[in-house]
N, C-alpha and C positions, 0 to 999 in steps of 0.2 A: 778758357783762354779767349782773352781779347782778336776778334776777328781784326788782321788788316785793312783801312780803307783799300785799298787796291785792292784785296779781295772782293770786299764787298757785295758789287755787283756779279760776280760769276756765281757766289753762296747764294744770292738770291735768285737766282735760276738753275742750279741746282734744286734749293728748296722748291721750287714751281715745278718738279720733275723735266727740267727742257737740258736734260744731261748731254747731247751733243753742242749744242749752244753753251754751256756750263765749260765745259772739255774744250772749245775753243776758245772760249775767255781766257782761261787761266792759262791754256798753253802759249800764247798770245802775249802775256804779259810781258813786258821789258824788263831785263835785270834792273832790279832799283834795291838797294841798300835798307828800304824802308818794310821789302818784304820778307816776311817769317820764312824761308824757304820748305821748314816741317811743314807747317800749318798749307802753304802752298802744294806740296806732296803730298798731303793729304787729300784733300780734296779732287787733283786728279788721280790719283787710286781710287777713289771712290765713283767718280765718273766714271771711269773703266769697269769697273765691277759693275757697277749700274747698268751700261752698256753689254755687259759677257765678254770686255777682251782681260780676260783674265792673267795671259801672262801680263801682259802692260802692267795692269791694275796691281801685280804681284811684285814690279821693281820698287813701285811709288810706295807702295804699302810699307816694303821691308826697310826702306829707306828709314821711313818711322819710326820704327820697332828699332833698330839701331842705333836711332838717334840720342838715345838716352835721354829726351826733355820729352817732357809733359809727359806723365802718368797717366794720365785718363787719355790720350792719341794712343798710347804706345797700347793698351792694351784693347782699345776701340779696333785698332789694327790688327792686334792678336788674333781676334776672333773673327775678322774678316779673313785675315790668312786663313784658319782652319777649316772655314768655310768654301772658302775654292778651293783648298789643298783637297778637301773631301771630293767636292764637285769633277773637280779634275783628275781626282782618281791617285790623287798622291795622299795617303789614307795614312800610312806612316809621319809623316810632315804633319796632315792633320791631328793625329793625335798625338803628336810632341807639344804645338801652340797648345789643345785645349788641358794638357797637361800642365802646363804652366802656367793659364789660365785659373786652372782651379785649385793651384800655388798661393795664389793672389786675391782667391775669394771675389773675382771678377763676375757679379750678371751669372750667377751658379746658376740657376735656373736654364739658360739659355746654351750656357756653356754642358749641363748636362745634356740637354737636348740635342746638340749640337753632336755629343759623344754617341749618342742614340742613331743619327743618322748615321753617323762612321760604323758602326756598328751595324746598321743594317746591309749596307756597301757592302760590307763584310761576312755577308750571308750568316752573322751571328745575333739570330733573332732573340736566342735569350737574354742576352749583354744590351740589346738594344729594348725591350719591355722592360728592361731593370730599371735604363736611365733617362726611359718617358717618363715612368713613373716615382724617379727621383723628383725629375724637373717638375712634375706638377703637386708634389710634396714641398720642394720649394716657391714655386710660385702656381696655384690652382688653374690660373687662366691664363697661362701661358701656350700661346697658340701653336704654335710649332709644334710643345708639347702633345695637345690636344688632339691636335690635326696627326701626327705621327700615329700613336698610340692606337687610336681610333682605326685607323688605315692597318697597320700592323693586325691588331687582333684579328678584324675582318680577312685578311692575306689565314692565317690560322684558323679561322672557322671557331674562334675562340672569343666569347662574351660578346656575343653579338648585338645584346639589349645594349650593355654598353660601349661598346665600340659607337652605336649609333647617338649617344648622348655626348661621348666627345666630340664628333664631327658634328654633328648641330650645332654644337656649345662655339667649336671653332669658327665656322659659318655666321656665326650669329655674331662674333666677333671682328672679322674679317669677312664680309659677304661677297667683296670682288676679289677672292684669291682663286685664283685657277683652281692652284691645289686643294686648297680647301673643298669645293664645290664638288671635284673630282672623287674625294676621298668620299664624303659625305655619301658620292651619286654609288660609288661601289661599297659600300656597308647595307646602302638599299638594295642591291644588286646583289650580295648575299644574303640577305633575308628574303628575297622571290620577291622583292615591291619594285617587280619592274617599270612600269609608271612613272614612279619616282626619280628612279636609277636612272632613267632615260631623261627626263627632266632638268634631274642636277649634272647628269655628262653633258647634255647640250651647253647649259651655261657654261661648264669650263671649256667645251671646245672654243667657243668665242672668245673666252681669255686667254687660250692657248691652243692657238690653232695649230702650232705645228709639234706636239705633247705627244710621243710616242706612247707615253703611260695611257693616255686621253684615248687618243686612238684604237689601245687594244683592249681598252674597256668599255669601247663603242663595239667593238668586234663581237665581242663576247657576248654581249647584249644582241643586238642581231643574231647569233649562232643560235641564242635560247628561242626569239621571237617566231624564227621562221620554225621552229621543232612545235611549237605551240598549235 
């Protein structure tokens, strides 16, 4: 879809990541005739989502998804929905979008992954090893994938050689993800390479200083240090 000139300028600060600068652009703008108001709603949903105010980001979104134009928004949007629906703990809602989603043969890889974390939410850890290891069936280096999977076996004490080659593989894909770093720092942290463990937690705590996950896998690590 052809981007609006009045857009313009707000997309290009979006793309720059300056998403509260983005978010006051667009909401800024004056009614004008010339603008897509979808294509408009879109991008502050996604501001919002960028930012974590998730209900917001969830009126703009659905507006989309309603809208009946443009195919490629509407399902762009799908998967945003089911991605806060998860996040926010409405795991039902989530797995109605990614159900529909893979209706449509929409980004399967992602969208299985996607079903992977719902699933975990869901304390149904074998429904969620099923459909890591869909999505990396459909796409190998799909990071989410990677990164999940990895994390999960390590949680099970299960394939630990590999567990640790998916979150390399992920890390090495994505080297500034919190999560990733995180995941990575505890598969070392299950194999006894504390060293390591401590190493790769330090990074993520600086990408995510305030990571409850981060934090209690710093814990854990000190609990073992001082027994040493």
């Amino acid at each position: 879809m052809e981007q609006s000139n009045s857009l313009h300028e707000g997309v290009t600060l979006y793309n720059q990541k300056k998403y509260s600068d983005a978010l006051a652009f667009f909401l800024g703008l004056p009614e004008d005739s010339s603008i897509d108001n979808i294509e408009l709603a879109y991008y502050i949903g996604l501001c919002h989502a960028k930012l974590e105010r998730y209900d917001d980001a969830l009126l703009y979104l659905e507006q989309v998804v309603t809208s009946g134009k443009s195919l490629d928004r509407i399902l762009q949007c799908r998967f945003l929905l089911a991605v806060i629906y998860a996040i926010s703990g409405r795991r039902r809602l989530a797995n109605f979008e990614l159900e529909k989603l893979l209706e449509t043969g929409y980004k399967t890889a992602s969208v299985y992954a996607a079903i992977a974390f719902v699933s975990w939410e869901q304390k149904d850890t074998q429904k969620c090893l099923e459909y890591y290891k869909k999505s990396l069936e459909a796409d190998e280096d799909n990071i989410s994938a990677l990164n999940g999977l990895g994390y999960v076996l390590a949680t099970q004490d299960k394939d630990l050689t590999q567990a640790l080659g998916y979150c390399k593989k992920a890390v090495e894909y994505s080297p500034d993800s919190g999560a990733c770093l995180d995941s990575l720092g505890y598969v070392y942290y299950k194999l006894g390479l504390y060293k390591e463990a401590k190493k790769y937690f330090k990074k993520a705590e600086k990408k995510l200083p305030d990571s409850e996950d981060v934090k209690e896998h710093l814990r854990l690590l000190e609990e073992v240090e001082h027994k040493r």
